[in-house]
C-alpha positions in Angstrom: -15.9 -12.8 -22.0 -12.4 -13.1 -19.8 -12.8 -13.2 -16.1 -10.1 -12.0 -13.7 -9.8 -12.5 -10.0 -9.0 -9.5 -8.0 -7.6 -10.4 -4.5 -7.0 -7.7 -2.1 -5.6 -7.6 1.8 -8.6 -6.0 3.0 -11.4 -3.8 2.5 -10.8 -1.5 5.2 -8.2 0.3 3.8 -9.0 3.5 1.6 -6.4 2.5 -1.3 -7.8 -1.5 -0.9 -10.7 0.5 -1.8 -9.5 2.4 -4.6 -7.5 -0.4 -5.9 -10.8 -2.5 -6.3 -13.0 0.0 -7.7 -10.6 0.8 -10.0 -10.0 -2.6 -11.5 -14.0 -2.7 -11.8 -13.8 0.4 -14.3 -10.9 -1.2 -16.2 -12.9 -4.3 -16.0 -16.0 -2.4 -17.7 -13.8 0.0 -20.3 -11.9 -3.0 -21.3 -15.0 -5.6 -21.2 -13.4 -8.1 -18.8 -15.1 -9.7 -15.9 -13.9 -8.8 -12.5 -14.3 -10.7 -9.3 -12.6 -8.8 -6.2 -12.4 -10.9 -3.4 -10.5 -9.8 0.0 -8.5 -11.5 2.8 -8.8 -10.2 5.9 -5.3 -9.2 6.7 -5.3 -12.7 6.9 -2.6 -14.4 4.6 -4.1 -18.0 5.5 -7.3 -17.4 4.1 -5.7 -15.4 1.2 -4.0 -19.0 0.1 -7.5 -20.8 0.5 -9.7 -18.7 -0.8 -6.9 -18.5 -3.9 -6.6 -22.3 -4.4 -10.4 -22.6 -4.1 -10.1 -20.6 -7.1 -7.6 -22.2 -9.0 -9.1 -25.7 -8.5 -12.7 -24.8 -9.0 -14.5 -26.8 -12.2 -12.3 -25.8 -15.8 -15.8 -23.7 -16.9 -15.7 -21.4 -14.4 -11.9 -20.6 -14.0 -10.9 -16.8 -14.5 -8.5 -16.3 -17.2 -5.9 -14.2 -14.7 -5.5 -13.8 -10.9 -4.5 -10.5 -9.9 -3.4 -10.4 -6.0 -1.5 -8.1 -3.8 -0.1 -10.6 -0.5 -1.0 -10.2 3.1 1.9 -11.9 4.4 6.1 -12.1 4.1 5.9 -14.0 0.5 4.1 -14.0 -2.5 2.2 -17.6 -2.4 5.1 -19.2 -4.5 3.1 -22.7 -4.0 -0.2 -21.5 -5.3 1.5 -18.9 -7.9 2.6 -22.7 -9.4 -0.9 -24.2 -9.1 -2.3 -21.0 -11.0 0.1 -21.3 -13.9 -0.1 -25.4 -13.9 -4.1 -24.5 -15.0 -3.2 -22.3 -17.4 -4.2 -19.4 -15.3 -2.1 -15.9 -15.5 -0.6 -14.6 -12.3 0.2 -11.2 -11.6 1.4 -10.0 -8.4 0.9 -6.3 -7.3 3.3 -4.4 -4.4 5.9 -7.3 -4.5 8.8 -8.2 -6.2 8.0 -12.3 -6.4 11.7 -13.7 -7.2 9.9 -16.6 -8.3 8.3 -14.6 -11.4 11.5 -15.5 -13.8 10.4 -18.8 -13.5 7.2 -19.4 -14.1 7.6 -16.9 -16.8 10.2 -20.0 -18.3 8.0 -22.7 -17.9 4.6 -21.2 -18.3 2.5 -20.1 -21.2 -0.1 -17.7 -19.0 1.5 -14.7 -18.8 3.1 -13.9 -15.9 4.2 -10.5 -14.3 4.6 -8.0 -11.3 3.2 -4.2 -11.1 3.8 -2.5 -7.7 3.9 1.1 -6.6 7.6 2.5 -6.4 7.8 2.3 -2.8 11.3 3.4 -2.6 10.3 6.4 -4.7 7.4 6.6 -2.0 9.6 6.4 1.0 12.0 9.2 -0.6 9.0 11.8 -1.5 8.0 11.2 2.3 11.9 12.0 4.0 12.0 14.9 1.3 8.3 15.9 2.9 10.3 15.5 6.2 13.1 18.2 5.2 10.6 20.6 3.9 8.2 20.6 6.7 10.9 20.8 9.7 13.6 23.0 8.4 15.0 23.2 11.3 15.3 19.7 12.0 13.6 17.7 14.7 11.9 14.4 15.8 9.2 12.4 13.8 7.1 9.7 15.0 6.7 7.3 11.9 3.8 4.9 11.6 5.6 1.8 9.1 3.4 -0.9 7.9 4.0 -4.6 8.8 7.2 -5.2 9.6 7.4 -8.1 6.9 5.8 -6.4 4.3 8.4 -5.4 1.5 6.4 -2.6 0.6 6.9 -1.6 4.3 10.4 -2.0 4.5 10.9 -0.6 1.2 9.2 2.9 1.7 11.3 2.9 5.2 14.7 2.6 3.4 13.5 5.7 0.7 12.4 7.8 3.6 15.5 7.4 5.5 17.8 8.2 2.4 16.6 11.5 2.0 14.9 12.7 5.4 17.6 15.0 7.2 20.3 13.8 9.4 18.8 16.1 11.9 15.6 14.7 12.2 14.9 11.5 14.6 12.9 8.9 13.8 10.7 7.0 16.4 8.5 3.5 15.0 5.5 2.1 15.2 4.3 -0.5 13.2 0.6 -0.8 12.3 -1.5 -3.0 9.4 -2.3 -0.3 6.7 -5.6 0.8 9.1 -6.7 3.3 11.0 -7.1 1.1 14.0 -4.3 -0.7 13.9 -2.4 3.1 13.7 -4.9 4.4 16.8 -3.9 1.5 19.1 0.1 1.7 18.3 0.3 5.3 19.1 -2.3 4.8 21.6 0.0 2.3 23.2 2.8 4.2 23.0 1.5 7.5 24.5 0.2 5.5 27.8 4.2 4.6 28.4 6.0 7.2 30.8 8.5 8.3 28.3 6.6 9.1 25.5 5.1 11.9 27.2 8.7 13.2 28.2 8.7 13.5 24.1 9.1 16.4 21.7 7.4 14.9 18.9 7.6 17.9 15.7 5.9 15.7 13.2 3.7 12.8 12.2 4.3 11.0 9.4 2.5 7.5 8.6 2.9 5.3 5.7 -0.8 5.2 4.5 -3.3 8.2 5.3 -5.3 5.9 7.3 -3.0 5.2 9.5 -2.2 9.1 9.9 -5.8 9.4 10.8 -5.7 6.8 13.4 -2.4 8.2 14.9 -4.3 12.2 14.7 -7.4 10.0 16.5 -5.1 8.5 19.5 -3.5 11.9 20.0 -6.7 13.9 20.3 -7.9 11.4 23.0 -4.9 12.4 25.2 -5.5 13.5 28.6 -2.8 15.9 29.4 -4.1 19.1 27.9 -1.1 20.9 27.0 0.4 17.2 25.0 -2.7 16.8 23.1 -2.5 20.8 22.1 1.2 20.7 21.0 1.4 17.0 19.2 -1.9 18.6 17.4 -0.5 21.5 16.1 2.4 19.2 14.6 2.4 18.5 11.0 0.8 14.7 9.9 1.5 13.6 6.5 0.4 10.1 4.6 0.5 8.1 1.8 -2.0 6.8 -1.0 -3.5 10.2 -1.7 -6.8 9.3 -2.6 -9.1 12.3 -4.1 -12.1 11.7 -1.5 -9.5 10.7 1.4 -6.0 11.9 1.3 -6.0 14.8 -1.0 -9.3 15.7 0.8 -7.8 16.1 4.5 -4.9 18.0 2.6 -7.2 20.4 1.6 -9.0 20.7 4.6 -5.7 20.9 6.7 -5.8 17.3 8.7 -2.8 16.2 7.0 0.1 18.9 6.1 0.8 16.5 3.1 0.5 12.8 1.5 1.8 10.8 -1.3 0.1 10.6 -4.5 -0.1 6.3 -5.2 -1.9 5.4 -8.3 -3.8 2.1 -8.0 -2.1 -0.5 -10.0 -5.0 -2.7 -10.7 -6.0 -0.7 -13.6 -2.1 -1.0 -15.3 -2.4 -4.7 -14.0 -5.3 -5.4 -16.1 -4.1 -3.3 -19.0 -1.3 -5.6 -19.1 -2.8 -8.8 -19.0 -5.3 -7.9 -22.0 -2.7 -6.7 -23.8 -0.9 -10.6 -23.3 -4.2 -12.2 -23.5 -6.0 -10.5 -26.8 -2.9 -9.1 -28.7 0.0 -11.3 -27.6 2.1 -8.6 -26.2 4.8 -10.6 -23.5 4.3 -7.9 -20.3 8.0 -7.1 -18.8 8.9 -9.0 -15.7 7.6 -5.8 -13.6 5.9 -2.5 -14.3 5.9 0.6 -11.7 3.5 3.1 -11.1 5.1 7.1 -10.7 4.3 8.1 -6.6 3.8 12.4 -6.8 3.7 14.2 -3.6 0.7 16.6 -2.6 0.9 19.3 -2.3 4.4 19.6 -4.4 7.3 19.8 -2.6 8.2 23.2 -3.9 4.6 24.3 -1.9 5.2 22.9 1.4 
């Protein structure tokens, strides 16, 4: 039976979530072993915990490591270790540059599947146009500021959002916490109160819930009552989180991000048992939700 290696950021994070539980029903449909291990945020232990893998005794090595990065780079280092013990690599959310190469010199198969963050980033500023017509300011809640998926989504949302809405950052980790203490940080500074803020948007619906969470524990009644009755929207779209606070009118609207485990391990069986070279990188399709043409 093949075993694959599923490492993930972090396990509090509702699409973490989903993208684990997903490659576990892959894992049983396609009868392939799956081991999901997470980081912690912390790209450190990501490295160790990956090279503890890839040198553990030949017997028990998994056939593929599947891993989306914590930090700034994809692991180039221990992407080489992996594909020196014949192990296949596949990086998810990232664009690893140094995928042509180890796709050269390596027989494992070797490959990228990320979420089309640009396409993300573009549904979000076009969620933007439809939910302030009349233009306005947005407070937008960006992941880690070296995280390409981050920067990515940032550069789609900022192509199509209007000219007449402003933007203002804050940067948060893909959790609810890490969104509640940004914008709770930035509410407790003098100016922010001074703020018309017409909409909240967030990259991840976590992070939109934290943001909803600091804003309801503002003290000044008559702030707290009109930043509430502004529009949120997210992004991952989960049925049980996202869609769900759609429907029951916490966020106006989210992204639709389908996990990319599942295509992930899809792939690599199809390498593995039928000798089908993946391409370099694979996309998933990002809808919005509700459709735009409803909001």
């Amino acid at each position: 039976m093949r075993s694959f290696v599923v490492s993930l950021t972090t396990d509090d994070n509702d699409y973490q979530q989903e993208q684990a539980a997903a490659a576990e029903i892959a894992g049983r449909r396609l009868g392939v072993g799956i081991q999901v291990i997470h980081a912690g945020n912390d790209a450190f232990k990501q490295s160790d915990q990956l090279l503890k893998v890839i040198q553990s005794a030949s017997g028990s090595r998994p056939d593929a490591i599947i891993f989306e990065p914590v930090g700034g780079t994809a692991l180039p280092q221990v992407a080489k270790a992996a594909a020196a013990a014949g192990i296949g690599w596949v990086v998810l959310n990232r664009e690893a540059e140094y995928i042509t190469e180890l796709r050269r010199t390596s027989t494992a198969p070797a490959f990228s599947v990320s979420s089309n963050h640009l396409e993300i980033g573009r549904i979000q500023g076009l969620q933007m146009a439809a939910l302030l017509p009349k233009g306005g300011s947005a407070l937008y809640i960006q992941g880690p500021s070296d995280n390409s998926a981050a920067k990515q989504r940032t550069m789609g949302m900022q192509q199509t959002k209007p000219a007449d809405v402003k933007i203002n950052m804050l940067k948060g980790q893909w959790t609810e916490e890490s969104a509640y203490k940004a914008v709770a940080s930035w509410m407790r500074l003098s100016t922010s109160n001074r703020q018309t803020i017409d909409m909240v948007s967030a990259q991840d619906d976590s992070m939109a819930l934290g943001a909803r969470k600091a804003i309801e524990e503002q003290s000044d009644e008559a702030v707290r009552a009109k930043w509430l009755a502004a529009p949120f929207t997210g992004c991952d779209g989960l049925p049980k989180t996202g869609q769900e606070w759609v429907r029951t009118k916490i966020l106006a609207a989210t992204v639709v991000v389908p996990p990319n485990t599942t295509l992930a391990i899809e792939m690599l069986i199809d390498a593995l048992q039928r000798g089908k070279k993946p391409p370099e990188l694979a996309l998933t399709v990002p809808t919005s939700y509700p459709p735009l043409e409803n909001l």
